[in-house]
C-alpha positions in Angstrom: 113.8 112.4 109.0 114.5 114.2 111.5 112.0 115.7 114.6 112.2 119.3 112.8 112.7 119.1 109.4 112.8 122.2 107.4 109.6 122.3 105.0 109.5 122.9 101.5 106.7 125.3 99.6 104.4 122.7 98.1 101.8 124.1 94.6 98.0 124.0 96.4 96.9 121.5 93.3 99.6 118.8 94.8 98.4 118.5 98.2 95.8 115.8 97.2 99.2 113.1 97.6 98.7 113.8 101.4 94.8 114.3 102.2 93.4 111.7 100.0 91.1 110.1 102.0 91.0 106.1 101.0 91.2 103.6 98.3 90.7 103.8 94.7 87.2 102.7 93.7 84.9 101.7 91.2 81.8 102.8 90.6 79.0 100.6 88.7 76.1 102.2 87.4 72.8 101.2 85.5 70.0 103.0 83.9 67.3 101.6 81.5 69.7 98.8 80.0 72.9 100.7 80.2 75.5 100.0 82.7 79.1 101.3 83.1 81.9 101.5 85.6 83.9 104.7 86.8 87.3 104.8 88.6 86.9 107.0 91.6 89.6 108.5 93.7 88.1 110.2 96.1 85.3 109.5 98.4 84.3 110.1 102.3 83.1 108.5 105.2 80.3 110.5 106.4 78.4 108.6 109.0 78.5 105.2 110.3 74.6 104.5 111.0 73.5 104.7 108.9 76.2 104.1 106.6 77.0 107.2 104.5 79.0 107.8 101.9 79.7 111.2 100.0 81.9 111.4 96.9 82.1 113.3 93.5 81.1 112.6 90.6 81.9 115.0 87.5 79.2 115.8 85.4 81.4 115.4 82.4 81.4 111.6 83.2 79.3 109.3 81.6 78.5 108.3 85.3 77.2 111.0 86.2 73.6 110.6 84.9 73.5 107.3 85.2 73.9 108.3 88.8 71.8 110.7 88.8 68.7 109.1 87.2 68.8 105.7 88.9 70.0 107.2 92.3 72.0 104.5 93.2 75.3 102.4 92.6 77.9 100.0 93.7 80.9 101.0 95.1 83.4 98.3 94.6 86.8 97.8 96.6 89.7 97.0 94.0 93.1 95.3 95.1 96.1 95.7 93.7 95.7 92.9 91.1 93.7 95.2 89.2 95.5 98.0 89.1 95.7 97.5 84.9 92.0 97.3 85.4 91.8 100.7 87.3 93.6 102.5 85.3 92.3 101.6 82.0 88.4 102.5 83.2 89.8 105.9 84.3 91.0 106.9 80.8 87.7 105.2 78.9 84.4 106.5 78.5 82.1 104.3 79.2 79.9 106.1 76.2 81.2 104.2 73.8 82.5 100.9 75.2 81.2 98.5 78.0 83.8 98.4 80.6 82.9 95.2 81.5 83.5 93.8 78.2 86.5 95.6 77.5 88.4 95.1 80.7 87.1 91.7 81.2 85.2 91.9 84.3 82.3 90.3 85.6 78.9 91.8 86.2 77.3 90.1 89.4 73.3 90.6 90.4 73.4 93.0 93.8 70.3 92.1 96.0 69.5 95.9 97.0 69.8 97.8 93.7 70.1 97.4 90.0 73.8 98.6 89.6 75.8 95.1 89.3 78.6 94.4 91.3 82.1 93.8 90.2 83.2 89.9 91.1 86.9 90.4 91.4 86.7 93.4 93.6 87.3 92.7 97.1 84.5 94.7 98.6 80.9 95.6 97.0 79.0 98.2 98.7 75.5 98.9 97.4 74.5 102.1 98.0 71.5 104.6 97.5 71.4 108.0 97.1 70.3 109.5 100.4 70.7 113.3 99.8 71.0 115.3 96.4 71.1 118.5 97.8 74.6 119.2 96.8 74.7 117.8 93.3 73.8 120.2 91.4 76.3 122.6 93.1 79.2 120.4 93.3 78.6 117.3 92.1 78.5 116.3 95.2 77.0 113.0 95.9 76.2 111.6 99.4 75.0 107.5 99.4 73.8 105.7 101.8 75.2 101.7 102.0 72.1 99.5 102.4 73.9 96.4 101.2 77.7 95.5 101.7 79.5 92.3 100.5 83.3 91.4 100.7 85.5 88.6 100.6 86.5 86.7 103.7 90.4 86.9 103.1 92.5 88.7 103.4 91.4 91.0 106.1 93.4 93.7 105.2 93.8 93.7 101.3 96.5 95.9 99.5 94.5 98.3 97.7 95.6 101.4 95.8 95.2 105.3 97.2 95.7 107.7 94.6 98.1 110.7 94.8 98.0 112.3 91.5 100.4 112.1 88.5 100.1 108.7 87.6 101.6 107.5 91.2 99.6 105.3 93.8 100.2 104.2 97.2 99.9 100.5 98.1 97.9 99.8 102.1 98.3 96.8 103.0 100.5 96.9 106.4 98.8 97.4 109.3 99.4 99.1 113.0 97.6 98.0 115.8 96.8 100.0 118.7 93.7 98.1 119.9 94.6 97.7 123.2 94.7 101.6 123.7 90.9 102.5 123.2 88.2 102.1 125.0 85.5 99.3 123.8 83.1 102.4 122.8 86.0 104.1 121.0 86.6 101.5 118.3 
């Protein structure tokens, strides 16, 4: 590519393939007996302490009021080995089928809430809902992580960032620039 490359028009609905914001996810819920996991593809880091995490949540998702009425969940950090996995959630409803079962998953206890964690995901992060101002608005969710769990290797997993159509990006490489901030910087 070169330094000034001539841009291209690109359709507003597309630009998603270059803000999305971090990995694919999956959400586990539970409320009164019923549980049920989500695939989520877009979430934000809003503050580091404490912990908070805002996402979306349609309220056309069997999610949603699972969500809603327990105020809490598990976000859980898929790697690429369940890619299968993540897909298949995303086009079930979890009204009529437990995920778990059906994709062949396994429900862990968490220790901070009643929303089970998902064993082969990399990461668990159990989380509370902290505001619900902007839920009924937007469905606009913001968490806050009391509880976070992941597994010791490797360091940097390849997980899978979303960019619409059926496509995903794979992270995995990693650039280090340590040496160039300051200790209170990182």
């Amino acid at each position: 590519m070169t330094k000034h490359a001539k841009k291209i028009d690109l359709p507003v609905e597309l630009i998603r393939r270059y803000l999305e914001p971090g990995p694919i996810v999956l959400v586990s819920s539970a409320w009164r007996g019923e549980r049920n996991i989500m695939t989520m593809g877009w979430h934000t880091v809003m503050e580091f302490s404490p912990s908070l995490v805002g996402c979306v949540i349609s309220s056309g998702n069997h999610s949603f009021e699972l969500i809603r009425r327990s105020r809490e969940c598990v976000i859980n950090v898929p790697t690429t080995a369940l890619t299968d996995e993540v897909v298949g959630i995303g086009n079930t409803s979890g009204a009529s089928v437990d995920k778990f079962e059906k994709f062949k998953l396994t429900a862990d206890p968490a220790q901070a809430v009643q929303a089970p964690l998902i064993r082969e995901c990399h990461a668990s992060l159990e989380c509370r809902l902290a505001d619900d101002a902007l839920v009924g608005r937007y469905n606009f969710f913001i968490f806050e992580v009391v509880k976070a769990h992941v597994n010791a290797t490797p360091k940097y997993p390849e997980t899978l960032h979303y960019t619409g159509d059926g496509v995903f990006m794979v992270s995995g490489k990693t650039i280090s620039r340590r040496a160039q901030f300051t200790p209170d910087k990182l």
